[in-house]
mmCIF file as Biopython writes it, N, C-alpha, C and O atoms, coordinates in Angstrom:
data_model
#
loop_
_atom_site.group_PDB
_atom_site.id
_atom_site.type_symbol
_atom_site.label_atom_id
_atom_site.label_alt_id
_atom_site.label_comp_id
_atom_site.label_asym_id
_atom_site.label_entity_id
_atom_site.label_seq_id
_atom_site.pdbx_PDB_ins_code
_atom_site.Cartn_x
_atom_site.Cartn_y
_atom_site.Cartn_z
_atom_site.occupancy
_atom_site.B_iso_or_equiv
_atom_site.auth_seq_id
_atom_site.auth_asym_id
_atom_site.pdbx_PDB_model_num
ATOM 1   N N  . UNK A ? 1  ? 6.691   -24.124 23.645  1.0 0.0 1  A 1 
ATOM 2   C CA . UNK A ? 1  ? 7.111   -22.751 23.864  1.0 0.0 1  A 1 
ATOM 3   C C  . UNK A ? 1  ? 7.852   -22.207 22.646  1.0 0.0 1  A 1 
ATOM 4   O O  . UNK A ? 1  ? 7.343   -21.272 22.028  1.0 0.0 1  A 1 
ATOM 5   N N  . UNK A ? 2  ? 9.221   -22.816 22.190  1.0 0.0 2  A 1 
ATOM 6   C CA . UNK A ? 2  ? 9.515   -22.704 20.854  1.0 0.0 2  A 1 
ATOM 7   C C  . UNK A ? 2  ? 8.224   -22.008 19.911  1.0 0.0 2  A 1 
ATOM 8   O O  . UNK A ? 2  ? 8.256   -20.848 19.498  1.0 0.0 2  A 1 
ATOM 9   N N  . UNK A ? 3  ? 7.204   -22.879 19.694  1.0 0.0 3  A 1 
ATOM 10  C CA . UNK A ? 3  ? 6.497   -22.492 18.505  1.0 0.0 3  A 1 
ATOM 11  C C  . UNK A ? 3  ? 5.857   -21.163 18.879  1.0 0.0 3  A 1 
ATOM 12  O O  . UNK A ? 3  ? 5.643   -20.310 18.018  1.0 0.0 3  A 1 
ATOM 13  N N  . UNK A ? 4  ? 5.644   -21.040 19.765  1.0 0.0 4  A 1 
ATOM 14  C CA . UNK A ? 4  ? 4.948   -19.333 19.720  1.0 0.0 4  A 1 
ATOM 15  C C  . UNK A ? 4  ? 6.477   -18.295 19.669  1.0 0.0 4  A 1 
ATOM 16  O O  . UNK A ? 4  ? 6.748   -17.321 18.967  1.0 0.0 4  A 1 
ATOM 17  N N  . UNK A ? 5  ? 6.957   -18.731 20.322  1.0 0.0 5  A 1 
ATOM 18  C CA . UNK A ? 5  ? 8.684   -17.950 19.918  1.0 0.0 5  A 1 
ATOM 19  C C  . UNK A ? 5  ? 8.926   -17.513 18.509  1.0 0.0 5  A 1 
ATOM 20  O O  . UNK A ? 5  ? 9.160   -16.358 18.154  1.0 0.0 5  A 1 
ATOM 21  N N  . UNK A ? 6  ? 8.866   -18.255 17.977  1.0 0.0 6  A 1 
ATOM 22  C CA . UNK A ? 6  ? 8.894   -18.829 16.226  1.0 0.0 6  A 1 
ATOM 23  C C  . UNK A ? 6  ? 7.634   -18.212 15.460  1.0 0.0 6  A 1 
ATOM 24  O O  . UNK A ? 6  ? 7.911   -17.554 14.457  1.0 0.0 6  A 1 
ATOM 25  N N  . UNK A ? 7  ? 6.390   -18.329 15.776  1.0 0.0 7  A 1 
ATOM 26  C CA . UNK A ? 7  ? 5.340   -17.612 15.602  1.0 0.0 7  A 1 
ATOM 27  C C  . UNK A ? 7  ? 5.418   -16.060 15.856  1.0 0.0 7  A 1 
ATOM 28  O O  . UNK A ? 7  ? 4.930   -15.472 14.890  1.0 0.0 7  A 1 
ATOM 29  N N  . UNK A ? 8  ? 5.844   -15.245 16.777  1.0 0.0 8  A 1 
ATOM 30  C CA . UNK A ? 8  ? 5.784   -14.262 17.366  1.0 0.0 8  A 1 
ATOM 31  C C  . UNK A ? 8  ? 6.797   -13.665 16.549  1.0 0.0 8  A 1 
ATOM 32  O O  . UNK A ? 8  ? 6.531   -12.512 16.209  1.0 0.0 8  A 1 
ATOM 33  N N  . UNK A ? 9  ? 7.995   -14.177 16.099  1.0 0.0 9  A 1 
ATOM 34  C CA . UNK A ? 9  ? 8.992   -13.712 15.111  1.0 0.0 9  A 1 
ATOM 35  C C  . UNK A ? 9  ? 8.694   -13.456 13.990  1.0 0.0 9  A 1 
ATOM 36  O O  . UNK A ? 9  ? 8.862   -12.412 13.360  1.0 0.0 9  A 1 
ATOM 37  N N  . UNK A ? 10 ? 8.040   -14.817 13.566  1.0 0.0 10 A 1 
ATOM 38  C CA . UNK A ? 10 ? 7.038   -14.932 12.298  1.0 0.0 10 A 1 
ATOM 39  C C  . UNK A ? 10 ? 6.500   -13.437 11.937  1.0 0.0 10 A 1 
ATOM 40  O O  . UNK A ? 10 ? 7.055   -12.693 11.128  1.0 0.0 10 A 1 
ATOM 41  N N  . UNK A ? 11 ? 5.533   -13.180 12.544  1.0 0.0 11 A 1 
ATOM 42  C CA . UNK A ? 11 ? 4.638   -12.287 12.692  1.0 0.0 11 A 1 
ATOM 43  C C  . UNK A ? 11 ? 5.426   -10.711 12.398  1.0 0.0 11 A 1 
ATOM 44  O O  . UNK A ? 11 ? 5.501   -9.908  11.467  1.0 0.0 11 A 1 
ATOM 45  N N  . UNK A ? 12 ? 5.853   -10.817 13.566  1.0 0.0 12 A 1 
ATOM 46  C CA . UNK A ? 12 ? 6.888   -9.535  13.591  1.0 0.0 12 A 1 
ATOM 47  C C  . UNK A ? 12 ? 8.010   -8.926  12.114  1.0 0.0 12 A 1 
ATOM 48  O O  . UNK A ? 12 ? 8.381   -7.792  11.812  1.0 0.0 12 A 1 
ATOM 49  N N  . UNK A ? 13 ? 8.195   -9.910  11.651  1.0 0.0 13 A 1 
ATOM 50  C CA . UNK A ? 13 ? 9.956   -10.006 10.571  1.0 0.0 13 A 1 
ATOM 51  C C  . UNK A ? 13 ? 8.325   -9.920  9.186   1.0 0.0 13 A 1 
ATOM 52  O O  . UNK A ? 13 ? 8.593   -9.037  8.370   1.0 0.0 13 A 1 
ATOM 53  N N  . UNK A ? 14 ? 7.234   -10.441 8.934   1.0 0.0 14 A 1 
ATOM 54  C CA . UNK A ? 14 ? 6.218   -10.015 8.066   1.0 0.0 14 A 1 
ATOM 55  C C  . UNK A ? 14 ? 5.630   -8.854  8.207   1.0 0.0 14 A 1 
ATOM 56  O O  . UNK A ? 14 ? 5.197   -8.427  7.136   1.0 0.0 14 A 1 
ATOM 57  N N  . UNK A ? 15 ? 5.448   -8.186  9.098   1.0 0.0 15 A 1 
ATOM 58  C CA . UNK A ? 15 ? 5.039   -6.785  9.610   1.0 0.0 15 A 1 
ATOM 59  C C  . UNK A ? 15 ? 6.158   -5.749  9.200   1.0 0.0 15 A 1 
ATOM 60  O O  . UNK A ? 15 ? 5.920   -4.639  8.724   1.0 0.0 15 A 1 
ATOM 61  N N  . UNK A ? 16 ? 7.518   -6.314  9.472   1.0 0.0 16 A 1 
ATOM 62  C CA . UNK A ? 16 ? 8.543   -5.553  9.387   1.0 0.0 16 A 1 
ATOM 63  C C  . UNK A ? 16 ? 8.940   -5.339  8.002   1.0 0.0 16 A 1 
ATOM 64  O O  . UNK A ? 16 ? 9.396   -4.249  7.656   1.0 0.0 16 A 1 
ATOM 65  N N  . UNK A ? 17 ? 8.719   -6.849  6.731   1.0 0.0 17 A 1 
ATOM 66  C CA . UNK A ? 17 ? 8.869   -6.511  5.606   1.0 0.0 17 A 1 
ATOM 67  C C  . UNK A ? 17 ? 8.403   -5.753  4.904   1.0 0.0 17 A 1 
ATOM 68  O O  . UNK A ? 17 ? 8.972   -5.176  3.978   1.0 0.0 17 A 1 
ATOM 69  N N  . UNK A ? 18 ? 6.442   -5.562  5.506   1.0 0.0 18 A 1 
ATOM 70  C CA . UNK A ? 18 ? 5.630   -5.063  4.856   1.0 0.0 18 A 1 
ATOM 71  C C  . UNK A ? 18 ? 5.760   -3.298  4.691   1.0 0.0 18 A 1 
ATOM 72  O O  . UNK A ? 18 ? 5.481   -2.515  3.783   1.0 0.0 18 A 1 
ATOM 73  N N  . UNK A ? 19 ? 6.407   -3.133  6.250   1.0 0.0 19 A 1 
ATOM 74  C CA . UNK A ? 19 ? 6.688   -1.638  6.351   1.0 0.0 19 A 1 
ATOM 75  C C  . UNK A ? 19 ? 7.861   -1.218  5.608   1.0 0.0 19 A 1 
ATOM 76  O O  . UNK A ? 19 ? 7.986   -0.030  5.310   1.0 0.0 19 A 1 
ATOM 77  N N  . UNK A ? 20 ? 8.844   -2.188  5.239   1.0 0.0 20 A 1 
ATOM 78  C CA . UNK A ? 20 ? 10.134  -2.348  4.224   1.0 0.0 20 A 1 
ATOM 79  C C  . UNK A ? 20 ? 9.304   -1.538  2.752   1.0 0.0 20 A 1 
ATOM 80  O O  . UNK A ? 20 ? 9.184   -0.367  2.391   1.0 0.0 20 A 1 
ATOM 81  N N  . UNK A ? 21 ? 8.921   -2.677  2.285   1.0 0.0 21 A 1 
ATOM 82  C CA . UNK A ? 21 ? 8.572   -2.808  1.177   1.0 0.0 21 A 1 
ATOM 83  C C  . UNK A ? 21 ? 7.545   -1.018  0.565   1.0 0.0 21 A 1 
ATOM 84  O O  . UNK A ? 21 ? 7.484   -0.373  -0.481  1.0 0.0 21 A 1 
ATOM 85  N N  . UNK A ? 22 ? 6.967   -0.908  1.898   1.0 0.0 22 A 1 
ATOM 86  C CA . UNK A ? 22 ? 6.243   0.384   1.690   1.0 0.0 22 A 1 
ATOM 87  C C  . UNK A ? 22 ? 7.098   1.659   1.591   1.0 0.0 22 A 1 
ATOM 88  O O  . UNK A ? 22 ? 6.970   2.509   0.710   1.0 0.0 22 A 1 
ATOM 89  N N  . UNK A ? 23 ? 8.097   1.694   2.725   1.0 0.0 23 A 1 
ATOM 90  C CA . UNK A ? 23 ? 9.188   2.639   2.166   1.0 0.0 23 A 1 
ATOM 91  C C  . UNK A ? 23 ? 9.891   2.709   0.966   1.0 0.0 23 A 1 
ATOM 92  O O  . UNK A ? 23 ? 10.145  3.834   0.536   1.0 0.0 23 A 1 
ATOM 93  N N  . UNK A ? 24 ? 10.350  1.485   0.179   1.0 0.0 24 A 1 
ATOM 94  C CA . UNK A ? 24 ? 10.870  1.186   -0.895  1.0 0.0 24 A 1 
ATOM 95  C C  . UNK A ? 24 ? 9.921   1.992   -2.058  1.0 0.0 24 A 1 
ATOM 96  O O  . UNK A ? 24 ? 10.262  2.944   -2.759  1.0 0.0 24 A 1 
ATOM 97  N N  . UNK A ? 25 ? 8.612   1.282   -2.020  1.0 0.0 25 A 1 
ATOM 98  C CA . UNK A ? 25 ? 7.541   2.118   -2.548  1.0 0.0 25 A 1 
ATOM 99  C C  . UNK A ? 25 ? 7.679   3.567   -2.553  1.0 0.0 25 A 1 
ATOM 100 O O  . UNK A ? 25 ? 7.903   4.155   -3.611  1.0 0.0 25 A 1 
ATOM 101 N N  . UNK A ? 26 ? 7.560   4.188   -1.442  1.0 0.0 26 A 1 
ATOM 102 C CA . UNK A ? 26 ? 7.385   5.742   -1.544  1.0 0.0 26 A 1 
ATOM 103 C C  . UNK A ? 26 ? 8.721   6.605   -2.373  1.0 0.0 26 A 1 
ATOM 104 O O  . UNK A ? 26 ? 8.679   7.688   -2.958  1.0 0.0 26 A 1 
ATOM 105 N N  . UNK A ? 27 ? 9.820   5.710   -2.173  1.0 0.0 27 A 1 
ATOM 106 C CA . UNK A ? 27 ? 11.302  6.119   -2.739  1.0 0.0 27 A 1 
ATOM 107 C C  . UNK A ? 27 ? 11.099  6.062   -4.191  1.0 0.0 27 A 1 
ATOM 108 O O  . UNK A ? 27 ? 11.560  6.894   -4.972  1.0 0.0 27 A 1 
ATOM 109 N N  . UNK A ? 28 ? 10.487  5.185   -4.477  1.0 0.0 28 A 1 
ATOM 110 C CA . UNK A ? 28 ? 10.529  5.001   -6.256  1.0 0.0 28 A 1 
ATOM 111 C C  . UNK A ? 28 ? 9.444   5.732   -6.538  1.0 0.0 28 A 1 
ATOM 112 O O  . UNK A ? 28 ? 9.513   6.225   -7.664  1.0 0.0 28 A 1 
ATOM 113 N N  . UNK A ? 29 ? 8.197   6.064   -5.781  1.0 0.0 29 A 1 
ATOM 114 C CA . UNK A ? 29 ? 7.309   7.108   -6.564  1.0 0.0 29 A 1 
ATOM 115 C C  . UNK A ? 29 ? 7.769   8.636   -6.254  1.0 0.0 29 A 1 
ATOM 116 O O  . UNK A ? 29 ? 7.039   9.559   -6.617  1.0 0.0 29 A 1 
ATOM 117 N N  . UNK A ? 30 ? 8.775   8.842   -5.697  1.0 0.0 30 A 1 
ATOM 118 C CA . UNK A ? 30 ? 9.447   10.130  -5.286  1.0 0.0 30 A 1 
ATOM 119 C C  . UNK A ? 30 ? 10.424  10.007  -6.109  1.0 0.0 30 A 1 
ATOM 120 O O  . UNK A ? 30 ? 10.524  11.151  -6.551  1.0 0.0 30 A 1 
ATOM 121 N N  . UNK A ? 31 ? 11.383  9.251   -6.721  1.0 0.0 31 A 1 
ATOM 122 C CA . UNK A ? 31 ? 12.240  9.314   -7.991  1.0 0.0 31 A 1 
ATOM 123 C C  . UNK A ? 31 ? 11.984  9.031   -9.064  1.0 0.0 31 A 1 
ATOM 124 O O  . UNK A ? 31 ? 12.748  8.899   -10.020 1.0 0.0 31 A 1 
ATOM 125 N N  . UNK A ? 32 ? 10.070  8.820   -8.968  1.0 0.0 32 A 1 
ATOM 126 C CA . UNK A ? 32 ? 9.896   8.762   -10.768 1.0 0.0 32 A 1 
ATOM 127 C C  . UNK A ? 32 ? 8.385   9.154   -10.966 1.0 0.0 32 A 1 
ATOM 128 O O  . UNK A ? 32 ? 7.396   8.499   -11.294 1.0 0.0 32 A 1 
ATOM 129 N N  . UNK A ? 33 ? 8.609   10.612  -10.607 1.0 0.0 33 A 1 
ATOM 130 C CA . UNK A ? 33 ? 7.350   10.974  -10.956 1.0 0.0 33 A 1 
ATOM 131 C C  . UNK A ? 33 ? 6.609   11.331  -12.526 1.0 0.0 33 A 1 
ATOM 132 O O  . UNK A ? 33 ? 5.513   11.851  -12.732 1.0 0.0 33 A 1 
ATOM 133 N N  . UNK A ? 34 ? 7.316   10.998  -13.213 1.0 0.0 34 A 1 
ATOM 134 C CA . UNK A ? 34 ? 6.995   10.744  -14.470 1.0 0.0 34 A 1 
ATOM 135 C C  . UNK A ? 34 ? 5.895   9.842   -15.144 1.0 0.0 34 A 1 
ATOM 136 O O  . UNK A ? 34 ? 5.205   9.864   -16.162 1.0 0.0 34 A 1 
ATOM 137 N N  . UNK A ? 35 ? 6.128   8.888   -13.845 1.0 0.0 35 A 1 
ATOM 138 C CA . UNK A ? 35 ? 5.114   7.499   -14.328 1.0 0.0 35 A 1 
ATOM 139 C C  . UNK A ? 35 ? 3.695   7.797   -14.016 1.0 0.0 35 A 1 
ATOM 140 O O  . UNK A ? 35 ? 2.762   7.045   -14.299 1.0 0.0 35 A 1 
ATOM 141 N N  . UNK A ? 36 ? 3.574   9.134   -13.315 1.0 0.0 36 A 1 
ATOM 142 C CA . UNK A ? 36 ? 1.981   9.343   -13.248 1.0 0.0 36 A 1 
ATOM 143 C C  . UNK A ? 36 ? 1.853   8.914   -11.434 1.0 0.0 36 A 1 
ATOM 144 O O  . UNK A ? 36 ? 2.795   8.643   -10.689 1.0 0.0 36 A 1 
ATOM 145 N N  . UNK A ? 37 ? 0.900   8.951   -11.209 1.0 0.0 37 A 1 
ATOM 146 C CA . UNK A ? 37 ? -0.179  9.548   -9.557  1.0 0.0 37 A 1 
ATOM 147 C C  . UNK A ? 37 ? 0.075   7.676   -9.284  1.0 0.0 37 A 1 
ATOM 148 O O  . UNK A ? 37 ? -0.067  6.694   -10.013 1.0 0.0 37 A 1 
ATOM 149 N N  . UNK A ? 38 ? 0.522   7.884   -7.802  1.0 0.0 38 A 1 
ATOM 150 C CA . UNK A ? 38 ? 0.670   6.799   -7.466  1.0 0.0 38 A 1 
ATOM 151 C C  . UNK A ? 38 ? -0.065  6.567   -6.215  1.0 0.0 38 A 1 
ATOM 152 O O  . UNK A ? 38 ? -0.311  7.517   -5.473  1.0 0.0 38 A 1 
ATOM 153 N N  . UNK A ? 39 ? -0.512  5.117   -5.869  1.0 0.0 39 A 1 
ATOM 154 C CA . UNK A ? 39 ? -1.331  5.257   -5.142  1.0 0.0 39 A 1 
ATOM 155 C C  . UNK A ? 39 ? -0.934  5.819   -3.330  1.0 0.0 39 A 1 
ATOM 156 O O  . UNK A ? 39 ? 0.060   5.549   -2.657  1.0 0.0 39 A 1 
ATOM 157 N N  . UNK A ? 40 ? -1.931  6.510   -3.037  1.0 0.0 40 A 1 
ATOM 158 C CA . UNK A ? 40 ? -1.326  7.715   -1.657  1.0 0.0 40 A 1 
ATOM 159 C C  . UNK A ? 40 ? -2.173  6.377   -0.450  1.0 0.0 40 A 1 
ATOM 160 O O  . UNK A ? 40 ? -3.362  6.140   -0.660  1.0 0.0 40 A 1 
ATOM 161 N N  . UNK A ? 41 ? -1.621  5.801   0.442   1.0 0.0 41 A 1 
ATOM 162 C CA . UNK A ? 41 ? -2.297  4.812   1.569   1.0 0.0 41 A 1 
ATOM 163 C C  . UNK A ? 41 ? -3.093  5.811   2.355   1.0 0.0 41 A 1 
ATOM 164 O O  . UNK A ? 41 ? -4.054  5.308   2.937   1.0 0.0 41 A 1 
ATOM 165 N N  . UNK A ? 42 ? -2.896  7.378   2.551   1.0 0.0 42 A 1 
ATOM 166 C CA . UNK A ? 42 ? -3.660  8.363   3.261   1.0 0.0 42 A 1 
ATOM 167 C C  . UNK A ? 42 ? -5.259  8.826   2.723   1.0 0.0 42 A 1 
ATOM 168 O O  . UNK A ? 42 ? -6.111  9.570   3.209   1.0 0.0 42 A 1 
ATOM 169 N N  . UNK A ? 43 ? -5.195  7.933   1.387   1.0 0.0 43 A 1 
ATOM 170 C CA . UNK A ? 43 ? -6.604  8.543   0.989   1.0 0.0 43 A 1 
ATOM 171 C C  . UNK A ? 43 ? -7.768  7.061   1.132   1.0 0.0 43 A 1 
ATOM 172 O O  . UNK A ? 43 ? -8.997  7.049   1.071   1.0 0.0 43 A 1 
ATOM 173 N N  . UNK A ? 44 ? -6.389  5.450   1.423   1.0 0.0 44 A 1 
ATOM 174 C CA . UNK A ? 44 ? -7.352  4.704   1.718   1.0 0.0 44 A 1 
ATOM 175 C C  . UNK A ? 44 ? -7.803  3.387   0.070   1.0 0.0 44 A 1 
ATOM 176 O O  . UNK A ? 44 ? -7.245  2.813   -0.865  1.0 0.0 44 A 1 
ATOM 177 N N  . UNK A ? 45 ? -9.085  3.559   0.670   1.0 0.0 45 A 1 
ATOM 178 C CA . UNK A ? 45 ? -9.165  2.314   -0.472  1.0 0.0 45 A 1 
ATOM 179 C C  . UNK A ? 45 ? -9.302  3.166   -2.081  1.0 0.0 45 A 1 
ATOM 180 O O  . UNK A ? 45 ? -9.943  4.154   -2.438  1.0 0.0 45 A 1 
ATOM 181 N N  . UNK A ? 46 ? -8.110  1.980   -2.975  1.0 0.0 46 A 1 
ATOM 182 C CA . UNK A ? 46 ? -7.760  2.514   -4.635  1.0 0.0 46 A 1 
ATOM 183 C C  . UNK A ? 46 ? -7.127  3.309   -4.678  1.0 0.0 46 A 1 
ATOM 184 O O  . UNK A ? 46 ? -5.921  3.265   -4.922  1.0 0.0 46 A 1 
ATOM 185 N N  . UNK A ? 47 ? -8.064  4.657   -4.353  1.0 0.0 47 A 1 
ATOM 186 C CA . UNK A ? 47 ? -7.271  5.998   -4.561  1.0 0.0 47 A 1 
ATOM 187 C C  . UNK A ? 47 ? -6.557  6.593   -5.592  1.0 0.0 47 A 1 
ATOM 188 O O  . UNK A ? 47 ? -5.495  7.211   -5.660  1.0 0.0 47 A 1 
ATOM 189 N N  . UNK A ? 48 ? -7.518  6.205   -6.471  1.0 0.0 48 A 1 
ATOM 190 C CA . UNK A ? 48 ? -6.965  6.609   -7.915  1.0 0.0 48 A 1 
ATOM 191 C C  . UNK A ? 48 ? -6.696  8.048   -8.093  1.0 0.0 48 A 1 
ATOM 192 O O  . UNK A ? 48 ? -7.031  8.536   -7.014  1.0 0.0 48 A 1 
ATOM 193 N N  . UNK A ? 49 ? -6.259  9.039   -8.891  1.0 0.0 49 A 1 
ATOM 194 C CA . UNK A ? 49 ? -6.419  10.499  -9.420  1.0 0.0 49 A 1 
ATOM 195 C C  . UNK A ? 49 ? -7.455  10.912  -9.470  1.0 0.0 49 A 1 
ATOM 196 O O  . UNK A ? 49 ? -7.831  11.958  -8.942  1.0 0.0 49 A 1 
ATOM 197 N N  . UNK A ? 50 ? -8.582  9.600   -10.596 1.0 0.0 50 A 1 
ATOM 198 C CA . UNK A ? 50 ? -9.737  10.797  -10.402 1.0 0.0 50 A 1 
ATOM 199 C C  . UNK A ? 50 ? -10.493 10.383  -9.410  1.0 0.0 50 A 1 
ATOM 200 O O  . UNK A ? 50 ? -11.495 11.097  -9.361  1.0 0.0 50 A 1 
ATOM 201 N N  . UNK A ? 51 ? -10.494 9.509   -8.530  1.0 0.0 51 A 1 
ATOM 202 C CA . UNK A ? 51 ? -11.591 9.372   -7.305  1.0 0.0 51 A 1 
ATOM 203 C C  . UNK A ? 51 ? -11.148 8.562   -6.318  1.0 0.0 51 A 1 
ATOM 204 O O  . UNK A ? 51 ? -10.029 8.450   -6.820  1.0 0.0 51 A 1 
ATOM 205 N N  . UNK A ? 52 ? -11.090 8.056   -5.571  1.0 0.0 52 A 1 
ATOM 206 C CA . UNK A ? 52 ? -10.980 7.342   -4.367  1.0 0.0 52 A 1 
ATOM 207 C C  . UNK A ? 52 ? -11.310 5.762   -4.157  1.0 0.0 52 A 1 
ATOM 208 O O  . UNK A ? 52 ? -11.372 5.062   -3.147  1.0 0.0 52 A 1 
ATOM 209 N N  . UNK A ? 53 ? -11.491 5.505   -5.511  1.0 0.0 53 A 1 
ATOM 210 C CA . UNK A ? 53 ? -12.244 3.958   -6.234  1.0 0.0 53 A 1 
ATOM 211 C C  . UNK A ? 53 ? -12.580 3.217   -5.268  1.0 0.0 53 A 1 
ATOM 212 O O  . UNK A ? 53 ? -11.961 2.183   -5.018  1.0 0.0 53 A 1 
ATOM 213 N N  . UNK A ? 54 ? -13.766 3.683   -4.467  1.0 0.0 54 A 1 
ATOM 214 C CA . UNK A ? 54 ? -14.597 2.884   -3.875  1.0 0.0 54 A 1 
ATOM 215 C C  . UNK A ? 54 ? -16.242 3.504   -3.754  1.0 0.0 54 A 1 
ATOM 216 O O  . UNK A ? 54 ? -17.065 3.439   -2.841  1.0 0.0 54 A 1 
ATOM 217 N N  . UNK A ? 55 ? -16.286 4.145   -5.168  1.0 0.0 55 A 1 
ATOM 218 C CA . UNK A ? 55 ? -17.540 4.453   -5.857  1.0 0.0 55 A 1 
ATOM 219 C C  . UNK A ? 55 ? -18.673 3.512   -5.942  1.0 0.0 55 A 1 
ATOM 220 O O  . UNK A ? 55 ? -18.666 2.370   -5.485  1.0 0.0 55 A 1 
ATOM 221 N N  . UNK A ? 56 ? -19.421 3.950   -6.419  1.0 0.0 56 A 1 
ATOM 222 C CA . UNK A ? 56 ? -20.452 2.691   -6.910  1.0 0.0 56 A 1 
ATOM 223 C C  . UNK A ? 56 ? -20.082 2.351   -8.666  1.0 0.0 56 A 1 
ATOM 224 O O  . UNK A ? 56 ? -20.911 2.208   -9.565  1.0 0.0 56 A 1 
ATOM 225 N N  . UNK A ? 57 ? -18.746 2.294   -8.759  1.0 0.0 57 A 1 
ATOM 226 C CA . UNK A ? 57 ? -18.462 2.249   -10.113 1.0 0.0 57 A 1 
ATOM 227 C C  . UNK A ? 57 ? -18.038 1.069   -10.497 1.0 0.0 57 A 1 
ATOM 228 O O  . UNK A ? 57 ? -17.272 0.934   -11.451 1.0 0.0 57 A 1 
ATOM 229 N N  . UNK A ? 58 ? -18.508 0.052   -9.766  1.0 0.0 58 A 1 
ATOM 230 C CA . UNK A ? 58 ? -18.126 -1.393  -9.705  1.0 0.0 58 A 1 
ATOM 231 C C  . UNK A ? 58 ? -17.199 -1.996  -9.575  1.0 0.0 58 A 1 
ATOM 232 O O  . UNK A ? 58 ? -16.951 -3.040  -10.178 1.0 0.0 58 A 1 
ATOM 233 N N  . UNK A ? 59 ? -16.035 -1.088  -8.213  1.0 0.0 59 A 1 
ATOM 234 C CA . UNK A ? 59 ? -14.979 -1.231  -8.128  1.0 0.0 59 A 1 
ATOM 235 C C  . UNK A ? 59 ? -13.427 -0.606  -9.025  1.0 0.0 59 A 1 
ATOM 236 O O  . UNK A ? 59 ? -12.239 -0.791  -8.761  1.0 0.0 59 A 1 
ATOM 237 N N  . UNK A ? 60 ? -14.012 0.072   -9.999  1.0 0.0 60 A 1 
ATOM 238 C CA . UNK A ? 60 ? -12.991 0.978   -10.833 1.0 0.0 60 A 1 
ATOM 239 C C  . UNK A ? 60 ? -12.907 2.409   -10.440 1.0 0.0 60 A 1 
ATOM 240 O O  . UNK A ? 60 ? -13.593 2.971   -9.586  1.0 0.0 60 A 1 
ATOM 241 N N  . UNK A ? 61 ? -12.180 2.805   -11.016 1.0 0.0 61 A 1 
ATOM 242 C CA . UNK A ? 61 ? -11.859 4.164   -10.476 1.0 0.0 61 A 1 
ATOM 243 C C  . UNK A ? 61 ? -12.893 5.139   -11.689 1.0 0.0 61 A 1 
ATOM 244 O O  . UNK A ? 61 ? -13.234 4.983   -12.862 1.0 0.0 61 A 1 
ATOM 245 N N  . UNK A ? 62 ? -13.138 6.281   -10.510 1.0 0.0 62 A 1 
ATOM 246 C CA . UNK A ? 62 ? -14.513 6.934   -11.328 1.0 0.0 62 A 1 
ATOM 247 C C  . UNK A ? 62 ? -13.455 8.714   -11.484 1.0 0.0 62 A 1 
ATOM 248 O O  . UNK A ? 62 ? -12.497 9.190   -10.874 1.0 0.0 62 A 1 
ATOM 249 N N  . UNK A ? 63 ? -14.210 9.107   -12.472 1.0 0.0 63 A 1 
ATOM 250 C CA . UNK A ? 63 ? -13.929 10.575  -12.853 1.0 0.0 63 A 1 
ATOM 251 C C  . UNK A ? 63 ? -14.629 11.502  -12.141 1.0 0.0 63 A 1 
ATOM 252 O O  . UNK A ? 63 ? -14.836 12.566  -12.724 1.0 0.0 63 A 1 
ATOM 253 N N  . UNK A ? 64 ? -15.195 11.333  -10.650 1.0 0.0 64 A 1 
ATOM 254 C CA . UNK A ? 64 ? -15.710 12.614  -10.184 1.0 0.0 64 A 1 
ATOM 255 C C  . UNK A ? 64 ? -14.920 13.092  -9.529  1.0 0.0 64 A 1 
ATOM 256 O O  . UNK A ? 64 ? -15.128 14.191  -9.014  1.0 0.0 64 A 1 
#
């Protein structure tokens, strides 16, 4: 019983960092917009400036 206890925490406290770590993220591309277009999670996979880098551009980000 322990181990799913322990598991279930597991799980949870990694979920919880990940959503940490993403806020941290949005704070530093909101206090340094200088460094250029950062990647937006609302547009999905890459999501570069000039395209959405999941082109047929062999995985790089394309200029259309």
């Amino acid at each position: 019983m322990s181990t799913y206890l322990v598991t279930i925490a597991l799980i949870l406290g990694i979920a919880l960092f990940g959503v940490g770590v993403d806020r941290i993220y949005r704070a530093f591309a909101q206090r340094n917009p200088q460094l250029g277009p950062f990647r937006d999670s609302e547009k999905g996979c890459g999501s570069c400036s000039g395209g959405d880098g999941c082109g047929d551009s062999g995985g790089h980000c394309s200029s259309h």
